[in-house]
C-alpha positions as CSV (number, residue, x, y, z in Angstrom):
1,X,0.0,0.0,0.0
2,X,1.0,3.6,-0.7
3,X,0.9,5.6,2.4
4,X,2.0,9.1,0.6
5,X,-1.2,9.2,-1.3
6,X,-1.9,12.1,-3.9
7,X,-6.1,13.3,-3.1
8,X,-8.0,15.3,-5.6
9,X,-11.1,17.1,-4.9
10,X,-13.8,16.7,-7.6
11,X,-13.5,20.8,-8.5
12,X,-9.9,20.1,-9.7
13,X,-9.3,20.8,-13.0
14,X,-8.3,18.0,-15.7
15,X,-5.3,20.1,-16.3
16,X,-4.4,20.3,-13.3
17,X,-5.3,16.6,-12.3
18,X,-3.1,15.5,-15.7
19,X,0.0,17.4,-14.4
20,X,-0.6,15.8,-11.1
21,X,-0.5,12.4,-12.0
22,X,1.7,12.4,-14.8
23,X,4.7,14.8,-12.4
24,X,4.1,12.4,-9.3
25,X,4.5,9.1,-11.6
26,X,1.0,7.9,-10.3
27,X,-1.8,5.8,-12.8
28,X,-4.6,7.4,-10.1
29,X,-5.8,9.1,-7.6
30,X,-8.7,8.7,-4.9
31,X,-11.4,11.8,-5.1
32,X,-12.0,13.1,-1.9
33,X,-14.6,15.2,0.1
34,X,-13.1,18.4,2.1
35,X,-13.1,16.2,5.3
36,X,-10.6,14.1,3.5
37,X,-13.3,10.9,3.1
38,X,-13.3,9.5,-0.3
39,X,-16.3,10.0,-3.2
40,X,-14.2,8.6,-6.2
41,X,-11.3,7.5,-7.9
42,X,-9.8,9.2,-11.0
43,X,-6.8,7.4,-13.1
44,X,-4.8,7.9,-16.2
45,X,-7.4,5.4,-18.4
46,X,-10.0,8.2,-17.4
47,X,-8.3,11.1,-18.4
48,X,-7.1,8.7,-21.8
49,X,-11.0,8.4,-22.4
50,X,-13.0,11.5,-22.1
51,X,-9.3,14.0,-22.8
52,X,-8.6,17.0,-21.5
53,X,-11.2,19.9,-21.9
54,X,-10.3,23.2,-20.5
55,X,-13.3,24.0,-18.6
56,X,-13.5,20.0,-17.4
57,X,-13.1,19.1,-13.9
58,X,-12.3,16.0,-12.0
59,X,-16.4,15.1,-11.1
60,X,-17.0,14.8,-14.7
61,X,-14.8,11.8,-15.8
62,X,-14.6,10.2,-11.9
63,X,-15.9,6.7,-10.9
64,X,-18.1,7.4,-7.8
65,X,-16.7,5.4,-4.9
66,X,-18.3,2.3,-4.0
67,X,-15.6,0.3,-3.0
68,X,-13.2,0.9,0.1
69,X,-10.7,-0.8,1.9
70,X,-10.1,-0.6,5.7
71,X,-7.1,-0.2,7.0
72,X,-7.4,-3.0,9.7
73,X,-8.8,-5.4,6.7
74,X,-6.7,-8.6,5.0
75,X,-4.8,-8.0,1.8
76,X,-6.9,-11.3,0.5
77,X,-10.3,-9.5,1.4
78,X,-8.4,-6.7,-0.8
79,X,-7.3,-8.9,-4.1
80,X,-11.0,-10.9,-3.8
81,X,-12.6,-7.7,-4.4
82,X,-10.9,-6.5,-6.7
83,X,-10.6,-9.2,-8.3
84,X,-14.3,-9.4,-8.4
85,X,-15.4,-6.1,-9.5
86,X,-12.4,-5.6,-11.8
87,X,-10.8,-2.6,-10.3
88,X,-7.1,-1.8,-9.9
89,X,-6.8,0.5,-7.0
90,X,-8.7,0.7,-3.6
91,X,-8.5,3.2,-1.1
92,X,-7.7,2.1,2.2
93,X,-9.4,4.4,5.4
94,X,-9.2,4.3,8.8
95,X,-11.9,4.4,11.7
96,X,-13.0,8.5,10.5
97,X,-13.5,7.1,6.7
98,X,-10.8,9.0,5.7
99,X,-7.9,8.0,2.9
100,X,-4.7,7.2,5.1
101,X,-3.4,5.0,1.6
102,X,-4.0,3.6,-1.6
103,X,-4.2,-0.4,-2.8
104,X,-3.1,-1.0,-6.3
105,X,-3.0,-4.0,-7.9
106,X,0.4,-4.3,-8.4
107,X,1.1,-3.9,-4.2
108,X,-0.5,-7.1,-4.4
109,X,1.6,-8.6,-6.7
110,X,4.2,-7.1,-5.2
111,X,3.2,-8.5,-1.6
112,X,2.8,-12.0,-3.0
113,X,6.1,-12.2,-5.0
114,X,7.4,-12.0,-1.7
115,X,5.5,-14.2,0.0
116,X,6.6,-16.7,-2.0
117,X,10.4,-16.0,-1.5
118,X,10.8,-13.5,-4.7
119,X,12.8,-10.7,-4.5
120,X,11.4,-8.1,-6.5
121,X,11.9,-4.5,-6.2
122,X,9.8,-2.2,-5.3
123,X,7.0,-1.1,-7.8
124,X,8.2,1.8,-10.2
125,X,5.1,4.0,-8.4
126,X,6.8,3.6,-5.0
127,X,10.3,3.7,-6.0
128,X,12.2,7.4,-5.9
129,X,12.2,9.1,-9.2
130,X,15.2,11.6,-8.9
């Protein structure tokens, strides 16, 4: 899991949003409300499909959250629903609801590569980029 998570607020603009995840190296971001509790996730595939309109902002191309992850939960409750509903990233909350990290689904390949005694590297999203 990624604990230095980049947030967006839905009033962000796609500009704005594409400079953020393309600068920080990230293939999304979890939407969140002003008390920091999640309403969406944007990715890269999002911004790929509906492009980059001036006046656009983040609410119009966002998946509405339905799916969390908390933070006290298994990593197999994690990959079965994903797995499941075919998403890539959940975001993990504490007790308030709020983001405190993000679940991708290459953490979890990650996680079980070394489970099973393979050393891998870090993924390139949580490795430095300088």
């Amino acid at each position: 899991m990624s604990l230095n998570v980049q947030c967006v607020t839905e009033d962000v603009s796609l500009r704005a949003l594409a400079s953020c995840l393309l600068d920080g190296g990230y293939s999304g971001a979890p939407v969140v409300d002003g008390e920091g509790r999640p309403v969406g996730v944007v990715s890269k595939t999002d911004l790929l499909r509906h492009g980059v309109a001036p006046e656009g902002r983040v609410r119009d191309i966002m998946t509405s959250m339905s799916f969390t992850l908390h933070e006290d939960q298994p990593v197999s409750k994690a990959s079965a629903l994903m797995a499941y509903e075919g998403i890539h990233r959940l975001p993990v909350v504490d007790a308030a609801g709020k983001v405190v990290g993000l679940l991708s689904s290459l953490d979890i390949l990650h996680w079980l590569a070394c489970k099973t005694g393979n050393s891998v590297p870090a993924p390139r999203s949580r490795r430095s980029r300088r």
